[in-house]
N, C-alpha and C positions, 0 to 999 in steps of 0.2 A: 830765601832764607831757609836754614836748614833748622830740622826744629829742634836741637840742641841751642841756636842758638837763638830760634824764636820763646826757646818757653825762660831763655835766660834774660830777654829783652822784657818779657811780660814780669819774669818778679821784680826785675828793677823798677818797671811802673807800678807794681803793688808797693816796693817799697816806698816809691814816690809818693805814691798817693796818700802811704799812713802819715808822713813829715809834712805832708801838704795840708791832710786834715786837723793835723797837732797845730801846725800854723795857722790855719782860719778858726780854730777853736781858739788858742792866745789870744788873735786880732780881736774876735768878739766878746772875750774876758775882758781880757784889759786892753783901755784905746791904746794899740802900739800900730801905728800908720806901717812900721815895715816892714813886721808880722804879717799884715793884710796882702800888702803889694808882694810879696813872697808867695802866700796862700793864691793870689788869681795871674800870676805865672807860672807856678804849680800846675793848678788845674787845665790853663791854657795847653800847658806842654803836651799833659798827659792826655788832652782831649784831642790832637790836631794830631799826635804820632803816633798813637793807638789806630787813630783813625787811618793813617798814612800806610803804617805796619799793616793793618787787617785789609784794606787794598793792595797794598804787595801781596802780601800771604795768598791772597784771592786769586789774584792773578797767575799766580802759581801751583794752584790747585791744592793749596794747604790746608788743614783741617783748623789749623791756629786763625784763618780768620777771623772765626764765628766768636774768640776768645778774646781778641784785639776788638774788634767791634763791641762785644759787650759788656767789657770794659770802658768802653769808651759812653757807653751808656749810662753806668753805671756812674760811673766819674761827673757828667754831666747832670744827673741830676744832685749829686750832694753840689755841685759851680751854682745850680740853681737856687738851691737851699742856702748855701753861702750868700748870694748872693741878696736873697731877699731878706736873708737876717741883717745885712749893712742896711739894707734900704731902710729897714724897720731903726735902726741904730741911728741914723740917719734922720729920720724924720720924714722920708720920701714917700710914704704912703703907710 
C-alpha cells in the first residue's frame, strides 16, 4: 500500500469510527436495538482491518503500521467500553 493511499484508508476508519461512536452512544441513549447492532459491526470492521492493514503495511516495511495498529487499539478499547455499558443496560453484571 502506498501511503497516499494508506493515510486515506486510515481517515476513512477515523471517520468510521466517529459514526460508530455517535451510534453506540444513540443505542445506549435510547433503547434503539439497530443503532447498537450498527455500533458492534462498526467496531468489528474497524478492529479486524485496522488490524489486517497494519500487517500488510508491516510486511512491507511501512511506517503506517505502527498507525493501523494503534488504531486498532485504540478502537478496541472504546468496543470494550461499549460493551460493558450494554452489559450494565442489560442487567449482566
Amino acid at each position: 500500500m502506498e501511503t497516499r493511499n494508506g493515510l486515506i484508508t486510515f481517515f476513512i476508519f477515523v471517520l468510521l469510527s466517529v459514526f460508530t461512536f455517535v451510534f453506540c452512544l444513540d443505542a445506549l441513549a435510547v433503547p434503539n436495538v439497530k443503532y447498537g447492532v450498527l455500533a458492534i459491526v462498526g467496531y468489528l470492521t474497524i478492529i479486524i482491518t485496522s488490524l489486517f492493514n497494519g500487517y500488510t503495511a508491516k510486511q512491507n516495511g511501512e511506517a503506517l503500521s505502527v498507525w493501523f495498529n494503534g488504531w486498532a487499539i485504540i478502537v478496541s478499547i472504546a468496543f470494550v467500553w461499549y460493551l460493558t455499558r450494554c452489559g450494565t443496560a442489560f442487567g449482566w453484571w
